[in-house]
N, CA, C and O atoms as a GROMACS GRO file, in nm:
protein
  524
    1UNK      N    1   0.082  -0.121   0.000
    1UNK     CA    2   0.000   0.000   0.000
    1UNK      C    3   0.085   0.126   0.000
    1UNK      O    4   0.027   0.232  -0.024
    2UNK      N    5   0.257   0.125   0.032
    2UNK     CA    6   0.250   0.225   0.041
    2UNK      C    7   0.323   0.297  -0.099
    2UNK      O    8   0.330   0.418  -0.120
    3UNK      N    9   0.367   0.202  -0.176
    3UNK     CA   10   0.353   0.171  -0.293
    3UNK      C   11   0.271   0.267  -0.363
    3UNK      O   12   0.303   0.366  -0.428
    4UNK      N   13   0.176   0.226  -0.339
    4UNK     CA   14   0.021   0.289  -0.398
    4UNK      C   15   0.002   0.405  -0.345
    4UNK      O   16  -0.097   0.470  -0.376
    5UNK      N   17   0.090   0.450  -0.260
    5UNK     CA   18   0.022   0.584  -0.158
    5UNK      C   19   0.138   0.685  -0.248
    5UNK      O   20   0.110   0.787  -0.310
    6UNK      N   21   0.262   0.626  -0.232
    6UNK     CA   22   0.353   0.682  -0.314
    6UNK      C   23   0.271   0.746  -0.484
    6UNK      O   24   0.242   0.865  -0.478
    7UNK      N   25   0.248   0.700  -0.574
    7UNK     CA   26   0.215   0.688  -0.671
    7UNK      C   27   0.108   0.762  -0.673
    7UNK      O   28   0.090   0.823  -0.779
    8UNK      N   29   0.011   0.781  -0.567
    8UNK     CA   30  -0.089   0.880  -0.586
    8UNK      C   31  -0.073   0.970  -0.510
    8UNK      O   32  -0.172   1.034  -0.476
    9UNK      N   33   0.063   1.006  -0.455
    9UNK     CA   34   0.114   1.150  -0.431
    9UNK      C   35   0.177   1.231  -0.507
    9UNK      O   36   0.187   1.354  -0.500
   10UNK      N   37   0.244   1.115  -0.625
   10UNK     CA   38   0.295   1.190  -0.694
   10UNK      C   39   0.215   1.216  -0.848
   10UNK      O   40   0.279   1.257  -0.944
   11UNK      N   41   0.113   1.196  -0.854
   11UNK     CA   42   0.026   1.178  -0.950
   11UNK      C   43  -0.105   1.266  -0.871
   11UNK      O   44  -0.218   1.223  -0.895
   12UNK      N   45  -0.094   1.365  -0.795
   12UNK     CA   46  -0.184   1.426  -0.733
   12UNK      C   47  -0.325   1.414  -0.713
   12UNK      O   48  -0.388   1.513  -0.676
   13UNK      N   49  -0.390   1.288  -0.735
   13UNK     CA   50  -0.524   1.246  -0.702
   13UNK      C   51  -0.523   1.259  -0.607
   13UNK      O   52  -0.616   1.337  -0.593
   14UNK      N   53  -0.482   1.242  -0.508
   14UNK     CA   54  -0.533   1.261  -0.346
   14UNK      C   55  -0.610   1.438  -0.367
   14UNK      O   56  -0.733   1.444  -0.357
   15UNK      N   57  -0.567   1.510  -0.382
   15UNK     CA   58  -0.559   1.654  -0.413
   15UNK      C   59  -0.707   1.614  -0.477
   15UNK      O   60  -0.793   1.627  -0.390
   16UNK      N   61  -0.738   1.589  -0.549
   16UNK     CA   62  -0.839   1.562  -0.582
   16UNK      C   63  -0.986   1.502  -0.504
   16UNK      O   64  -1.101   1.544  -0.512
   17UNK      N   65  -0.951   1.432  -0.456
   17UNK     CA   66  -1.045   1.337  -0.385
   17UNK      C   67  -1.064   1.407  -0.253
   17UNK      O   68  -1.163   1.375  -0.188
   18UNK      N   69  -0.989   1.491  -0.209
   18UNK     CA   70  -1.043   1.586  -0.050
   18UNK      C   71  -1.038   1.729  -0.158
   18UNK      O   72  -1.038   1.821  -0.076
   19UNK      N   73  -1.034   1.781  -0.275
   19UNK     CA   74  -1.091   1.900  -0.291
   19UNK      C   75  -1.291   1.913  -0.277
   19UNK      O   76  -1.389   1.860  -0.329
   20UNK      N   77  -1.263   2.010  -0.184
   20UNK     CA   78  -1.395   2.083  -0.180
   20UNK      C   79  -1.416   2.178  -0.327
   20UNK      O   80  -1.332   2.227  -0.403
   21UNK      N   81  -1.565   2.180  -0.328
   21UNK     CA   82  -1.640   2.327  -0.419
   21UNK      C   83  -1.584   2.423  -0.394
   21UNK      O   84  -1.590   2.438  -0.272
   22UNK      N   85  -1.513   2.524  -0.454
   22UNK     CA   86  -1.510   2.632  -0.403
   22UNK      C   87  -1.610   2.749  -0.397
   22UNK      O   88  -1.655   2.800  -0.500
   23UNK      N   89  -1.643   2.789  -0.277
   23UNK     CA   90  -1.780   2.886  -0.282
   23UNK      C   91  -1.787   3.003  -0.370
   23UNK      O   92  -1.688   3.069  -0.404
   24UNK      N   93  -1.922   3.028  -0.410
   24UNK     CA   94  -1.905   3.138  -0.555
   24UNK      C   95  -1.964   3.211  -0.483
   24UNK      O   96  -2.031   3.278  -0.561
   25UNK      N   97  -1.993   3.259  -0.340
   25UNK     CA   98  -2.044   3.374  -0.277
   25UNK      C   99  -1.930   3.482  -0.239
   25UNK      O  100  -1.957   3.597  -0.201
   26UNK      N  101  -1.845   3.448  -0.250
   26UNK     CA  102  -1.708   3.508  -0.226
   26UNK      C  103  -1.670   3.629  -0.340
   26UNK      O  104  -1.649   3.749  -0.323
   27UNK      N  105  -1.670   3.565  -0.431
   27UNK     CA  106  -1.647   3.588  -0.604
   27UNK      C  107  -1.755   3.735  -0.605
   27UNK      O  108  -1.878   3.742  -0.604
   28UNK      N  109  -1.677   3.817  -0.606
   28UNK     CA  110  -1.756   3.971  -0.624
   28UNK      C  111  -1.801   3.960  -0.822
   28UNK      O  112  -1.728   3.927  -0.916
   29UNK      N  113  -1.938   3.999  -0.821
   29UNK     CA  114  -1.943   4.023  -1.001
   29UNK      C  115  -1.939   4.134  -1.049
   29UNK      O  116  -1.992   4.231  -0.993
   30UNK      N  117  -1.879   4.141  -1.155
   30UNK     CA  118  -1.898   4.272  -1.214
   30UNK      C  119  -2.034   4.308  -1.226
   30UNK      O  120  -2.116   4.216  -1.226
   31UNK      N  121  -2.076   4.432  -1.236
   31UNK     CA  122  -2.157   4.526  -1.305
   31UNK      C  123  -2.242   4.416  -1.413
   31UNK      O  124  -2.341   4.345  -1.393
   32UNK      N  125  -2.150   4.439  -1.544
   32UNK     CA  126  -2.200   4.375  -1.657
   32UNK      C  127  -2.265   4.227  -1.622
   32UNK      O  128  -2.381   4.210  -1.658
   33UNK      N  129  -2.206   4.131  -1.560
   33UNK     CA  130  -2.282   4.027  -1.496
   33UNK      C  131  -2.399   3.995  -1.528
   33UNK      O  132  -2.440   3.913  -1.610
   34UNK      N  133  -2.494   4.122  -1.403
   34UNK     CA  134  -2.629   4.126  -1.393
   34UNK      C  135  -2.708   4.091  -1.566
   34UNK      O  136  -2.801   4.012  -1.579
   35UNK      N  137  -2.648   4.163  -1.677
   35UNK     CA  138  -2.738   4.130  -1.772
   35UNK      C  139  -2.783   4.014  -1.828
   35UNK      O  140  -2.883   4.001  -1.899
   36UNK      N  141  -2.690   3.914  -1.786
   36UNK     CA  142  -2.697   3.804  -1.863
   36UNK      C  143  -2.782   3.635  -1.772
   36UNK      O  144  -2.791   3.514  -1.794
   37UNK      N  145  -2.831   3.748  -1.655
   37UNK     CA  146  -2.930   3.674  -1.535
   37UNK      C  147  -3.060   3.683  -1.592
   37UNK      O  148  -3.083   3.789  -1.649
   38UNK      N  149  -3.171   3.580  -1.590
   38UNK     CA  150  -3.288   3.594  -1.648
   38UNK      C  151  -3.382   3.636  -1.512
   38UNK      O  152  -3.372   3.582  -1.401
   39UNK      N  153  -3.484   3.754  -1.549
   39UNK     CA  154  -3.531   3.801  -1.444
   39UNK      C  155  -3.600   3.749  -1.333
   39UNK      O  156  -3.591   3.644  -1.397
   40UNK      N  157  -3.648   3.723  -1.248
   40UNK     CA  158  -3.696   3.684  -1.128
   40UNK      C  159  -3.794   3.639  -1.144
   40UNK      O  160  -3.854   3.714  -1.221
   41UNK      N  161  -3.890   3.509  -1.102
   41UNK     CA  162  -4.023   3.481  -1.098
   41UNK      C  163  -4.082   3.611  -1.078
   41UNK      O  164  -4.021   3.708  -1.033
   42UNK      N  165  -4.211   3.610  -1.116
   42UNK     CA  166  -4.337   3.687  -1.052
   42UNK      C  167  -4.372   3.699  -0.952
   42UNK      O  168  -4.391   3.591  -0.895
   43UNK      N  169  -4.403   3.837  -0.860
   43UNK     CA  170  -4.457   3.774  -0.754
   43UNK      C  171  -4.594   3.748  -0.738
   43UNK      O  172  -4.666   3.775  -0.834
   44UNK      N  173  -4.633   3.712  -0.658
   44UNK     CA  174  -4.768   3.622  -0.537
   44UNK      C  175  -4.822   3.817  -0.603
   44UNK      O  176  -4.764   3.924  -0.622
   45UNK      N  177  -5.008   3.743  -0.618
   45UNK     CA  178  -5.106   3.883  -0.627
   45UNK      C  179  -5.095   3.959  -0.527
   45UNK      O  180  -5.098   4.082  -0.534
   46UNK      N  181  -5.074   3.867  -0.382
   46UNK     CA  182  -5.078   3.942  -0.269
   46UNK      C  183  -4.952   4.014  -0.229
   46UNK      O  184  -4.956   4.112  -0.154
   47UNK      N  185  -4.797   3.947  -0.296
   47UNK     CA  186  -4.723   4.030  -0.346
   47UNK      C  187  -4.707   4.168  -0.378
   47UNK      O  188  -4.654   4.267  -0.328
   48UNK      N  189  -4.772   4.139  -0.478
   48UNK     CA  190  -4.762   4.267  -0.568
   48UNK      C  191  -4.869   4.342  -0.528
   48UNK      O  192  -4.868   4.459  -0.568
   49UNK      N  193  -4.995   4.293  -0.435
   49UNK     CA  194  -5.090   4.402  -0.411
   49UNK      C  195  -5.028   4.489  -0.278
   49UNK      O  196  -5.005   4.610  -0.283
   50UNK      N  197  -5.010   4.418  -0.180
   50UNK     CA  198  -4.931   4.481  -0.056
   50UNK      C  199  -4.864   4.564  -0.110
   50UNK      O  200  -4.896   4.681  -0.089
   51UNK      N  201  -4.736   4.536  -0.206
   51UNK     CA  202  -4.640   4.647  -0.265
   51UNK      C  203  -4.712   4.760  -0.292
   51UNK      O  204  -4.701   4.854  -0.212
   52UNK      N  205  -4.795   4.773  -0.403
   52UNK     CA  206  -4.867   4.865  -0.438
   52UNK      C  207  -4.906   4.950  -0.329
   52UNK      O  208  -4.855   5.060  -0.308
   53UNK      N  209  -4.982   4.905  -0.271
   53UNK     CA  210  -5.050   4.949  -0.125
   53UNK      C  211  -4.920   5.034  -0.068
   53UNK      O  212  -4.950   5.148  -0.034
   54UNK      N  213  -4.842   5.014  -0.059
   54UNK     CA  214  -4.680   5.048   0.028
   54UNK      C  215  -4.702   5.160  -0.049
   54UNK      O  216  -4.793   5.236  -0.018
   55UNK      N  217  -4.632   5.184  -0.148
   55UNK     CA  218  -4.610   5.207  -0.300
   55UNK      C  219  -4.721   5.390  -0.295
   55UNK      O  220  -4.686   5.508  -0.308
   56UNK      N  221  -4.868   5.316  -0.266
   56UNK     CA  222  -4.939   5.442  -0.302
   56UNK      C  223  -4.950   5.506  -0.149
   56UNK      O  224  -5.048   5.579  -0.138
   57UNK      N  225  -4.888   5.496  -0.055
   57UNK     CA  226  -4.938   5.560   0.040
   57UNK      C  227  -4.798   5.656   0.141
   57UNK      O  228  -4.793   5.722   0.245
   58UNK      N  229  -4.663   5.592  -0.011
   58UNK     CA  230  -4.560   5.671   0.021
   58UNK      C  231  -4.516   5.793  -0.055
   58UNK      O  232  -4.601   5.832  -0.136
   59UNK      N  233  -4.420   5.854  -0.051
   59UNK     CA  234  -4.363   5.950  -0.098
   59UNK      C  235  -4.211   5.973  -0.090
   59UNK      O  236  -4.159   5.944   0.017
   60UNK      N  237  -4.155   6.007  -0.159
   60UNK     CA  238  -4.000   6.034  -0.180
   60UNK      C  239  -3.931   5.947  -0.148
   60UNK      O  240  -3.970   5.832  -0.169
   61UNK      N  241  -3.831   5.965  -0.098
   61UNK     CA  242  -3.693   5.833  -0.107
   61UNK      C  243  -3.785   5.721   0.020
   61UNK      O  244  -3.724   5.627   0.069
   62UNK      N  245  -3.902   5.743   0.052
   62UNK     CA  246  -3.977   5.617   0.107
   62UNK      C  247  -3.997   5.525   0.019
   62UNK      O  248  -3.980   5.408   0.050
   63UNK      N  249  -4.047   5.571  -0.142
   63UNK     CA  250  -4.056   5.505  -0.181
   63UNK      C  251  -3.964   5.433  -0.301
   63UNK      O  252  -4.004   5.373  -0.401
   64UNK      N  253  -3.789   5.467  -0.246
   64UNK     CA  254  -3.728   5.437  -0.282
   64UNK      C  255  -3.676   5.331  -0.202
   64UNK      O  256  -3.631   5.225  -0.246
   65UNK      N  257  -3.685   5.369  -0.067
   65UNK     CA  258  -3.599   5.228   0.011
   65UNK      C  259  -3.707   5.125   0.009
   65UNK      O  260  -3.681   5.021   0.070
   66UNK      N  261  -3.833   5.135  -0.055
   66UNK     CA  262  -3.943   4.996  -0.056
   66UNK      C  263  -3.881   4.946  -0.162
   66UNK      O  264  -3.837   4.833  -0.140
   67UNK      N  265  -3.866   4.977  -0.243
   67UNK     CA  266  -3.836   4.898  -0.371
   67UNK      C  267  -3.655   4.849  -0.358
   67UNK      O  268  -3.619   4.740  -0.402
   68UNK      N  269  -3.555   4.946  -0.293
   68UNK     CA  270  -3.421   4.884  -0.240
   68UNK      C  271  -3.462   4.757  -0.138
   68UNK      O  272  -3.394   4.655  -0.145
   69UNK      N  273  -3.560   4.762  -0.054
   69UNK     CA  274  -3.558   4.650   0.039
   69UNK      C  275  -3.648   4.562   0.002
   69UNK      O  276  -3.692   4.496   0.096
   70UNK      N  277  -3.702   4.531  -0.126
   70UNK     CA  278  -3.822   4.436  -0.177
   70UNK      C  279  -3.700   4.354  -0.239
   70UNK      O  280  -3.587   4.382  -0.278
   71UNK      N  281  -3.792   4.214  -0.228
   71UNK     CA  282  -3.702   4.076  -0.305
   71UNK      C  283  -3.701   4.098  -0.463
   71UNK      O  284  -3.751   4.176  -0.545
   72UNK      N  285  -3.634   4.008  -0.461
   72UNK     CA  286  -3.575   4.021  -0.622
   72UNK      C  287  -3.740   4.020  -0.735
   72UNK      O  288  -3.769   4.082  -0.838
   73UNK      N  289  -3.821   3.909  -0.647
   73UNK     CA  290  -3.945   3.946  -0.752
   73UNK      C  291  -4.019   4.058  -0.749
   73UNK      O  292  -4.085   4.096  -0.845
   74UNK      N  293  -4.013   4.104  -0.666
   74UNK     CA  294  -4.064   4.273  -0.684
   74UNK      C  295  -3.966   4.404  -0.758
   74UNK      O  296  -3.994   4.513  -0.807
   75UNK      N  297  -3.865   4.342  -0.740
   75UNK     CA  298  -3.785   4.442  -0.811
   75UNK      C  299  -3.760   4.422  -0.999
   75UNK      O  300  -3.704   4.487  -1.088
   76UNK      N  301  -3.826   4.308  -0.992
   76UNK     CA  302  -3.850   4.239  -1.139
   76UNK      C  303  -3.974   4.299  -1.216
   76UNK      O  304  -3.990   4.316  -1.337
   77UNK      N  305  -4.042   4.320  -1.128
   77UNK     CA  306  -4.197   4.329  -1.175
   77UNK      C  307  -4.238   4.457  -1.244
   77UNK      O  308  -4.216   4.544  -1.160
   78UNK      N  309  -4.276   4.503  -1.329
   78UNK     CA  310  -4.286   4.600  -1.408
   78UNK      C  311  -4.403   4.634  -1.365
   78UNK      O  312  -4.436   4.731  -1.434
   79UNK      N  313  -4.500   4.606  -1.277
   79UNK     CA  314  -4.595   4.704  -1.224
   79UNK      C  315  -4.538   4.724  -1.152
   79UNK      O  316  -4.489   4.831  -1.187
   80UNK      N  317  -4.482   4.690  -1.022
   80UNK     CA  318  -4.425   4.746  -0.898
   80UNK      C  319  -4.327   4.814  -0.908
   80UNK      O  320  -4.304   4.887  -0.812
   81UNK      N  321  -4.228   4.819  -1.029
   81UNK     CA  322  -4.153   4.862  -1.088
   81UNK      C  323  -4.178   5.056  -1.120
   81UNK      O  324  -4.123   5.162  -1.090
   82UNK      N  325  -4.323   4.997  -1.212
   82UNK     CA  326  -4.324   5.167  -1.248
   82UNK      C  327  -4.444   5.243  -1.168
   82UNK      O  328  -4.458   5.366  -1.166
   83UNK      N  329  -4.510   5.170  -1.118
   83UNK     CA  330  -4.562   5.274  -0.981
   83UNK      C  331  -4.446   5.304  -0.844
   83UNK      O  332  -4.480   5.393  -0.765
   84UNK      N  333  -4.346   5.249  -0.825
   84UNK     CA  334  -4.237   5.316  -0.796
   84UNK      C  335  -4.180   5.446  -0.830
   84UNK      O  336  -4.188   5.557  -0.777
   85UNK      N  337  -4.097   5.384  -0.976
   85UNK     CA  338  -4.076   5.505  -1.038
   85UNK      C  339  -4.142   5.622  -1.126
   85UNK      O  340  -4.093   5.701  -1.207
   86UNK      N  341  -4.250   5.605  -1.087
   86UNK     CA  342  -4.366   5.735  -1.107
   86UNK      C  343  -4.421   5.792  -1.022
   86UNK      O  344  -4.520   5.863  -1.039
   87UNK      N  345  -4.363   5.770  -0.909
   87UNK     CA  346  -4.362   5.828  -0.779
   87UNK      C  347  -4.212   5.877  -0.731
   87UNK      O  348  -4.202   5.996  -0.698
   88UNK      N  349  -4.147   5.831  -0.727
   88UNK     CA  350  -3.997   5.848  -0.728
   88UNK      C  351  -3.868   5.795  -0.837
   88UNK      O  352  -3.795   5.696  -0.825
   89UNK      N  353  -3.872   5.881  -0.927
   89UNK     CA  354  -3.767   5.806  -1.031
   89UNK      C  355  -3.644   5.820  -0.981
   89UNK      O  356  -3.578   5.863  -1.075
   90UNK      N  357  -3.571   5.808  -0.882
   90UNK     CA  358  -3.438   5.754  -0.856
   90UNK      C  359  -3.447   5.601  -0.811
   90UNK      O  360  -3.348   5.529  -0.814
   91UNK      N  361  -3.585   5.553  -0.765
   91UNK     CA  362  -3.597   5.443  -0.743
   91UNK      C  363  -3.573   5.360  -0.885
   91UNK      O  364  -3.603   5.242  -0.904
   92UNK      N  365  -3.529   5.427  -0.952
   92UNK     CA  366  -3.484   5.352  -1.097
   92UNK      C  367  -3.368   5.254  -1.064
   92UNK      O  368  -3.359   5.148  -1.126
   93UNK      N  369  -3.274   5.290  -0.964
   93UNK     CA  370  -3.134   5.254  -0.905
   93UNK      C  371  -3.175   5.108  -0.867
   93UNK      O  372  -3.071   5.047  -0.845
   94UNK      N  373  -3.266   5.041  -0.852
   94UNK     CA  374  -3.311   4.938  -0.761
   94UNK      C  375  -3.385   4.834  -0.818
   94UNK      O  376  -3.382   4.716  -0.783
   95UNK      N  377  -3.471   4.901  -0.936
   95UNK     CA  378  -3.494   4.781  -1.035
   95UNK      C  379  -3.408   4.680  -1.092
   95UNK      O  380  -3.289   4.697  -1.119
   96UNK      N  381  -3.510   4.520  -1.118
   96UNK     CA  382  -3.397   4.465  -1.200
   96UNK      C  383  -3.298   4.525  -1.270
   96UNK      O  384  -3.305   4.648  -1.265
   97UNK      N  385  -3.188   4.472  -1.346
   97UNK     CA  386  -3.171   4.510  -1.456
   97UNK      C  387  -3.238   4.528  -1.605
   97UNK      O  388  -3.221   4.623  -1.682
   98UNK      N  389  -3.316   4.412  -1.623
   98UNK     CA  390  -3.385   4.391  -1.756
   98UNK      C  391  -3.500   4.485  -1.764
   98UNK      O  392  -3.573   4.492  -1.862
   99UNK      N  393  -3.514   4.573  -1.633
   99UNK     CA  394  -3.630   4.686  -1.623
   99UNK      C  395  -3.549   4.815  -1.603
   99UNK      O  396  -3.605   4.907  -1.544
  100UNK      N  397  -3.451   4.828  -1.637
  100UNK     CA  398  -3.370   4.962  -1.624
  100UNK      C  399  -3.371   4.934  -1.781
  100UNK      O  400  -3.290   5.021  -1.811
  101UNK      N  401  -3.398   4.887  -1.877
  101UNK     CA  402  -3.378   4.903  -2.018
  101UNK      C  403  -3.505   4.866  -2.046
  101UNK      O  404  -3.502   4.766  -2.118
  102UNK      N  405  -3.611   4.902  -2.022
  102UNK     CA  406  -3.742   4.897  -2.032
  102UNK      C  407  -3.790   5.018  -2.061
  102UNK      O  408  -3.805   5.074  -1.953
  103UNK      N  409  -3.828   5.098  -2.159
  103UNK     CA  410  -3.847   5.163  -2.257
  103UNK      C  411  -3.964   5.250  -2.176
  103UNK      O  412  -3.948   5.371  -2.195
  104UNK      N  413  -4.092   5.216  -2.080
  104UNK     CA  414  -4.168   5.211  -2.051
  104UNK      C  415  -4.173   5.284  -1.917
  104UNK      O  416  -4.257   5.366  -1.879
  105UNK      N  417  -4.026   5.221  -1.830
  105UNK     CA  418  -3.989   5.234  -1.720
  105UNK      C  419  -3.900   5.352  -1.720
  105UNK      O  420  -3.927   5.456  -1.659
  106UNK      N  421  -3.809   5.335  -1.780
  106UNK     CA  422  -3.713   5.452  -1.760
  106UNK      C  423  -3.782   5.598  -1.789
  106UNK      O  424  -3.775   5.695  -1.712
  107UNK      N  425  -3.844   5.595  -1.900
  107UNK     CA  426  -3.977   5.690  -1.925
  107UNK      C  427  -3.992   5.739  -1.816
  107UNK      O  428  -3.936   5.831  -1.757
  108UNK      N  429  -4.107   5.643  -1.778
  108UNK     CA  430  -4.151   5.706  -1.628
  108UNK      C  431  -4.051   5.760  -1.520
  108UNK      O  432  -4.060   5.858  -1.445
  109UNK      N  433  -3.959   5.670  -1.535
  109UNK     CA  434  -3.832   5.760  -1.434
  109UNK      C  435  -3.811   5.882  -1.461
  109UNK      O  436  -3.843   5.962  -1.373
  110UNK      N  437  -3.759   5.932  -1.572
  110UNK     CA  438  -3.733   6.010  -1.642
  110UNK      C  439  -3.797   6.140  -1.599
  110UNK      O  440  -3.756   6.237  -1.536
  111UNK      N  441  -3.943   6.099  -1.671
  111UNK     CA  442  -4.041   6.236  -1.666
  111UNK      C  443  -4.057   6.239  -1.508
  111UNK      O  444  -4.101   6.352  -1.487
  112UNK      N  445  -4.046   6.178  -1.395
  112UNK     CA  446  -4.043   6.199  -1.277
  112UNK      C  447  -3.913   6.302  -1.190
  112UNK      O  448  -3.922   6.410  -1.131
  113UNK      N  449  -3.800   6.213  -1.216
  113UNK     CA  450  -3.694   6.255  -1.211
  113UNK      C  451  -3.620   6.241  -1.332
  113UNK      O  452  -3.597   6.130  -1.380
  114UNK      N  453  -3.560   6.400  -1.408
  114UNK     CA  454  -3.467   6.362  -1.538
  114UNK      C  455  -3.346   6.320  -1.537
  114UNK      O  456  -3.295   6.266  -1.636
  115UNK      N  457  -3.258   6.348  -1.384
  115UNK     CA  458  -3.096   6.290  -1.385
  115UNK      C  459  -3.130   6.087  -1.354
  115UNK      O  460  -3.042   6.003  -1.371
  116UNK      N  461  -3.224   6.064  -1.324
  116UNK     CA  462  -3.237   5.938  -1.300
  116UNK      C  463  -3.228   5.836  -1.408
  116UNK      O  464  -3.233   5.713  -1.419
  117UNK      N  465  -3.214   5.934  -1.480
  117UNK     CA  466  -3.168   5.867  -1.634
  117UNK      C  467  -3.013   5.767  -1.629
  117UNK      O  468  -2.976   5.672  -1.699
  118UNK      N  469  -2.957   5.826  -1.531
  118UNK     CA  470  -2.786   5.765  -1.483
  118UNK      C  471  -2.818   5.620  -1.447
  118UNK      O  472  -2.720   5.545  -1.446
  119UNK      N  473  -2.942   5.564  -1.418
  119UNK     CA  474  -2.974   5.441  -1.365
  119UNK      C  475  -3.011   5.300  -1.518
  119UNK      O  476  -3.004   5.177  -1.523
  120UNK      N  477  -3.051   5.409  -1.615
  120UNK     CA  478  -3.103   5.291  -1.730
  120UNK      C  479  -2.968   5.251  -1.764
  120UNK      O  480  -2.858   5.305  -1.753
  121UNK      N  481  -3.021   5.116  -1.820
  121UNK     CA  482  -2.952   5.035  -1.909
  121UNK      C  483  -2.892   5.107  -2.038
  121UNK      O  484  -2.962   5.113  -2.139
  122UNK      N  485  -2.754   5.167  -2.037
  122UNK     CA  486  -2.737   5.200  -2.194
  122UNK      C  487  -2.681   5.088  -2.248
  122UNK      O  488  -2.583   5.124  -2.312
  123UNK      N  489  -2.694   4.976  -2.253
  123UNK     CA  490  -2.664   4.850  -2.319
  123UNK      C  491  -2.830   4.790  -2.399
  123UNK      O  492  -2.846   4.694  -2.475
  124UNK      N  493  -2.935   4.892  -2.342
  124UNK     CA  494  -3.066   4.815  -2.360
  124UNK      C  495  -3.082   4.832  -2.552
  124UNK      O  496  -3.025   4.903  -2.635
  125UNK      N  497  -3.179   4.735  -2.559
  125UNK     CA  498  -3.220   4.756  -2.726
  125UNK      C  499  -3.300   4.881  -2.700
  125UNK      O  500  -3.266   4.876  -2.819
  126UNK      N  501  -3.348   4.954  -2.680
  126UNK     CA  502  -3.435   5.043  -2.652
  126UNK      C  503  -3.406   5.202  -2.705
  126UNK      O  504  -3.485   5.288  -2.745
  127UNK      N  505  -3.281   5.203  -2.691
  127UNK     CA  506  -3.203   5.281  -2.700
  127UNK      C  507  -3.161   5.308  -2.934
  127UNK      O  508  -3.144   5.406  -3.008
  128UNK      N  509  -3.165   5.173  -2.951
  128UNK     CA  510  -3.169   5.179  -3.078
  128UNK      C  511  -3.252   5.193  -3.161
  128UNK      O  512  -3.232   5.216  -3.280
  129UNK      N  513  -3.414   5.175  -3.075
  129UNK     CA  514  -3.512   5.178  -3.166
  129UNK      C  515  -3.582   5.337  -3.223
  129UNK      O  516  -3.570   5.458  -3.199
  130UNK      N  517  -3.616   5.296  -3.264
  130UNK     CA  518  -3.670   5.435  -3.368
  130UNK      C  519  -3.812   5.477  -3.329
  130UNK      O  520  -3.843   5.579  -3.390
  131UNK      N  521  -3.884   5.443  -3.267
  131UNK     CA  522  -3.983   5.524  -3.227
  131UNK      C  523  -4.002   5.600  -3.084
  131UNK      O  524  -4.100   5.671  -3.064
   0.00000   0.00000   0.00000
């Protein structure tokens, strides 16, 4: 055996056979990253109705830290999305990504707040289209 122990020290399988996964929570992502994530389930009616509810009964950067502290499916959601930012367009900062290049959304940011424009997607198709 030790033969054999020899031989797979120097042939580094052992190294192998006690390597762990290495964790990918560690691993900071770039920026660019985010685009290539497909957006978040939907949320629950009662989801998205509570939000709303939040949503219409706030004002200013209130209703910016609802949408910074809502889960990823609310920050996906293009109703909760733009009754946000038609109430507060810096809350543009906090949407998915695939809704910062949403044609629809940034709009509404926009005509709410106009520097909140710093938050869209300039990678979006949106940007190329012609109407």
């Amino acid at each position: 055996t030790s033969a054999g122990s020899a031989d797979n020290a120097e042939s580094g399988d052992h190294l192998l056979e006690e390597a762990q996964p290495l964790p990918t929570s560690w691993i900071p992502r770039p920026e660019w990253w985010n685009k290539f994530e497909a957006p978040p389930p939907p949320p629950s009616e009662e989801q998205r109705e509570a939000f709303l509810r939040k949503v219409d009964g706030a004002w200013g950067t209130v209703v910016e830290r609802l949408l910074r502290d809502s889960p990823p499916n609310i920050k996906g959601d293009k109703q909760c999305v733009l009754a946000a930012v038609s109430k507060w367009g810096w809350a543009l900062e906090y949407a998915h990504d695939t809704l910062k290049g949403d044609k629809e959304v940034v709009l509404a940011a926009v005509k709410e707040e106009g520097p909140a424009l710093a938050y869209a997607n300039e990678e979006a198709v949106m940007w190329s289209e012609k109407d």
